[in-house]
Wavefront OBJ file of the C-alpha trace (Angstrom):
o trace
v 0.000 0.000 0.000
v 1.406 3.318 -1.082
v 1.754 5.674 2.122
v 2.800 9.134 2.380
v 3.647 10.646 5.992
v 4.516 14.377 6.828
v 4.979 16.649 9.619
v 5.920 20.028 10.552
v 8.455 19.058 13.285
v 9.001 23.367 14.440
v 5.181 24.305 14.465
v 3.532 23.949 17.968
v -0.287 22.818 17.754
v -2.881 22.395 20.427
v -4.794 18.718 19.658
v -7.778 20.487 19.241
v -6.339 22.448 16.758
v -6.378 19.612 14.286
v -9.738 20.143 12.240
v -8.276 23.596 11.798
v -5.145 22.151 9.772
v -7.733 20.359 7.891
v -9.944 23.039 7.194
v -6.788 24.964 6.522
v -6.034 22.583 3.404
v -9.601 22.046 2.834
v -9.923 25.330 1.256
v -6.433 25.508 -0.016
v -6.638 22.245 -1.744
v -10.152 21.331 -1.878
v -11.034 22.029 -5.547
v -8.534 19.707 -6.372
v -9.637 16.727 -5.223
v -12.723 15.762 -2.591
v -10.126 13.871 -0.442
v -8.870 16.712 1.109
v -12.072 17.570 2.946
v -14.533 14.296 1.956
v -17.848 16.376 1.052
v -19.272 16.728 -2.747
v -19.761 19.614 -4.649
v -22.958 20.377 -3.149
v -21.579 20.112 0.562
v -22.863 17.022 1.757
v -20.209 14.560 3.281
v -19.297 11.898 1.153
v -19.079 8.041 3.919
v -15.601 7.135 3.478
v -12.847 6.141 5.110
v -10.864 9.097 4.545
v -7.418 8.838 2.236
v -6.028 12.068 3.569
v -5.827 12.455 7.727
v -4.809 15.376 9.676
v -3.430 15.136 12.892
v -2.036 17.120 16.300
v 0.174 14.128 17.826
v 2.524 15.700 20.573
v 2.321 19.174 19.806
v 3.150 18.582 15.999
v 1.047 18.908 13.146
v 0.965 15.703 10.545
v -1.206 14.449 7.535
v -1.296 10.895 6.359
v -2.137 9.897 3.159
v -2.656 6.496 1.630
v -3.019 5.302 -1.584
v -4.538 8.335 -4.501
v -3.927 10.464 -1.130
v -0.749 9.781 -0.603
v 0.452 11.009 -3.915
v -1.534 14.108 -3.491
v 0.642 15.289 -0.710
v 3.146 14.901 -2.282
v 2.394 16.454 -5.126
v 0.601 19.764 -3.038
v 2.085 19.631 0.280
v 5.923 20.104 -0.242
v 5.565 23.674 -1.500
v 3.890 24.663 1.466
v 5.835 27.900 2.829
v 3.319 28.589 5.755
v 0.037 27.313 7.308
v -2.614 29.974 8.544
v -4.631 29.180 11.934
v -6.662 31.059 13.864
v -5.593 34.556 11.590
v -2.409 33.473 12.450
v 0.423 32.927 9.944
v 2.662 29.937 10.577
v 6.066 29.809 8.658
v 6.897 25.982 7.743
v 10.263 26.241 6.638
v 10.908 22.365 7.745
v 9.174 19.468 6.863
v 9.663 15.563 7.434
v 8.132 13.472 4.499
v 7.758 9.878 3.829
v 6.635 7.984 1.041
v 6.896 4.138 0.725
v 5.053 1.079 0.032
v 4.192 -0.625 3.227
v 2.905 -4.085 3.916
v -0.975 -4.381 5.811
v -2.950 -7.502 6.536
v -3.044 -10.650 8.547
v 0.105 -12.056 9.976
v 0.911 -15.239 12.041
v 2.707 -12.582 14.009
v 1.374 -10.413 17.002
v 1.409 -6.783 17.216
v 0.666 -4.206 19.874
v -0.592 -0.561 18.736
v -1.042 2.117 20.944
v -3.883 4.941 20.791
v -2.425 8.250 20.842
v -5.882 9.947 19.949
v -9.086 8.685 21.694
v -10.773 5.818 19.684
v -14.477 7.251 19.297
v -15.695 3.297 18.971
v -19.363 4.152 19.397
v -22.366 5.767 17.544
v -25.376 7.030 19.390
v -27.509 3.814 18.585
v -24.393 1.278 19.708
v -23.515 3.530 22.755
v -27.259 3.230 24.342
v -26.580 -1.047 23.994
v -23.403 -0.261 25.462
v -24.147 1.226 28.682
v -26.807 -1.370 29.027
v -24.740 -4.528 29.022
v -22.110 -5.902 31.897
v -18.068 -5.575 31.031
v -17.922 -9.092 29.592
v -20.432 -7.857 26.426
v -18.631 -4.534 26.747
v -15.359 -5.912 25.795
v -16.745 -7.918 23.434
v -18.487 -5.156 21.334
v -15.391 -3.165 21.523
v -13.318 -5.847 20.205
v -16.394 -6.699 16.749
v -16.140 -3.226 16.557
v -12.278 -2.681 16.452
v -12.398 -5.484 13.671
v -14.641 -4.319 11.452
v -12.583 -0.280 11.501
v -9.756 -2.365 10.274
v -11.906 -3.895 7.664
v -13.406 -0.303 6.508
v -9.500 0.766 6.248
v -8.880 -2.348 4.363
v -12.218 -1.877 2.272
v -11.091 1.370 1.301
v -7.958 0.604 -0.463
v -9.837 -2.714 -2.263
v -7.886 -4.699 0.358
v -10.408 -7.674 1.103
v -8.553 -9.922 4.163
v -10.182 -13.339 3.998
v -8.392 -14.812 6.639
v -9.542 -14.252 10.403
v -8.639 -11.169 12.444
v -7.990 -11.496 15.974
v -7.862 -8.840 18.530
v -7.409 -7.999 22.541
v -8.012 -4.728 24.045
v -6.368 -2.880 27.171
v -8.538 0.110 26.919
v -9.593 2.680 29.497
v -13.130 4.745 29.044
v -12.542 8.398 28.970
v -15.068 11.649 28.353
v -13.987 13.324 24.781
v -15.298 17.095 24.089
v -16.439 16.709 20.278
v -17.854 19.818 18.795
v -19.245 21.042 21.908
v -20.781 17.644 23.361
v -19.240 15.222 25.915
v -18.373 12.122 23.725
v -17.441 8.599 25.249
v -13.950 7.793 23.868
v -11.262 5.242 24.864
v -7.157 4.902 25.610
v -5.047 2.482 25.749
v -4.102 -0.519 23.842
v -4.613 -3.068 21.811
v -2.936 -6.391 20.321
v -4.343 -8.350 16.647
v -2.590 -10.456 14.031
v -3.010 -7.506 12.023
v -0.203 -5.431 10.526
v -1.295 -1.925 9.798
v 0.563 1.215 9.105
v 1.558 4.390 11.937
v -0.672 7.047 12.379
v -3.438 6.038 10.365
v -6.746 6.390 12.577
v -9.968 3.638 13.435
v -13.116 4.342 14.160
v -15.284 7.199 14.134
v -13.903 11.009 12.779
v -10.433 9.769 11.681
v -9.947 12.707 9.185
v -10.081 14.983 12.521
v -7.343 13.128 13.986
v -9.076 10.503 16.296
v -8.227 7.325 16.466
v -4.490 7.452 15.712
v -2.276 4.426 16.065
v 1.185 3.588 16.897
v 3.064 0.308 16.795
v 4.426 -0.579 20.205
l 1 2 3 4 5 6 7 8 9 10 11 12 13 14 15 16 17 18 19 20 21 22 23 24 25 26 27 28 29 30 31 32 33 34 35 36 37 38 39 40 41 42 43 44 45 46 47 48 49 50 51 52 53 54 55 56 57 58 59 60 61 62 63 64 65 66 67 68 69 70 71 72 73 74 75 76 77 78 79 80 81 82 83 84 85 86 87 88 89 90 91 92 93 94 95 96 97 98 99 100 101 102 103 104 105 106 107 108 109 110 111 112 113 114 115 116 117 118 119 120 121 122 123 124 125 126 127 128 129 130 131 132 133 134 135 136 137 138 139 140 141 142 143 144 145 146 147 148 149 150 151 152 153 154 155 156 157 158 159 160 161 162 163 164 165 166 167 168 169 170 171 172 173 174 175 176 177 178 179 180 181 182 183 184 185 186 187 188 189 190 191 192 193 194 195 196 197 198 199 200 201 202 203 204 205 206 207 208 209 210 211 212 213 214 215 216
């Protein structure tokens, strides 16, 4: 899978600053291509997992691409002189980029990915099951529901995994403050015989910067 990573290693973001940077290149970029900002030409948002991601991970701005993203950064993003946020004009006279072809899917191998953005799992119909049921069926749902984010990614790239995926979660509840309103989110960890790339996000608003994963 063709992957393209870049970050602004002297710029100094707040997290929540994130769906700035993407509204940032949303308007620079956006008439380019709809995977810059995922909406069609009449403003509604086009269900996708999204091939361009922008992210606030330790203070840093970053965007991921993959696939037909990833050669769009490459081919906007390295003339970028400046970002503007909040009025504010940003010189970006330093940039880290990567571009490669990395390997995804199952392994017979084991590997251990850390969230470094809350995971926003569940949607307001899952979330009312979720608070009904004991820790057991909890766990459980998390886990279905961790599975099938990896097979959205996967889905999204034509990727189609037919052999099982297995996963194990070490994940810790926590409140998230999403557009105004208290979300539940979760932290943590978690282990699958999956092999997927850094810094690409799961579950719900991904091209926001949620969900973000690192391998441990």
């Amino acid at each position: 899978m063709n992957y393209t990573y870049l970050n602004f290693p002297e710029v100094l973001l707040k997290v929540r600053d994130g769906h700035k940077l993407r509204g940032y290149f949303a308007n620079k970029f956006g008439k380019d291509s709809d995977l810059f900002h995922n909406h069609d030409t009449d403003g509604k948002t086009i269900y996708r997992y999204p091939k361009i991601q922008y992210k606030v991970i330790n203070g840093s701005p970053m965007i991921i691409g993959i696939e037909d993203g990833a050669q769009l950064i490459i081919e906007r993003f390295l003339g970028i002189s400046h970002l503007e946020i909040d009025g504010l004009t940003i010189p970006t006279e330093h940039k880290n980029m990567k571009s490669r072809d990395v390997t995804i899917g199952v392994e017979s191998a084991l590997y251990t990915y850390d969230f470094l953005t809350p995971w926003l799992a569940l949607n307001s119909k899952n979330y009312q099951k979720f608070q009904r049921v004991d820790a057991k069926e909890q766990k459980s749902m998390l886990e279905s529901i961790i599975i099938r984010n990896m097979q959205s990614f996967f889905s999204s790239i034509r990727y189609f995994e037919k052999q099982r995926m297995m996963v194990s979660l070490d994940l810790q509840e926590i409140s998230v403050n999403f557009k105004n309103e208290s979300m539940t989110g979760f932290k943590g960890k978690f282990t699958t015989n999956v092999q997927l790339p850094n810094y690409i996000g799961l579950g719900k608003s991904v091209s926001r910067g949620f969900g973000t994963i690192l391998r441990l």
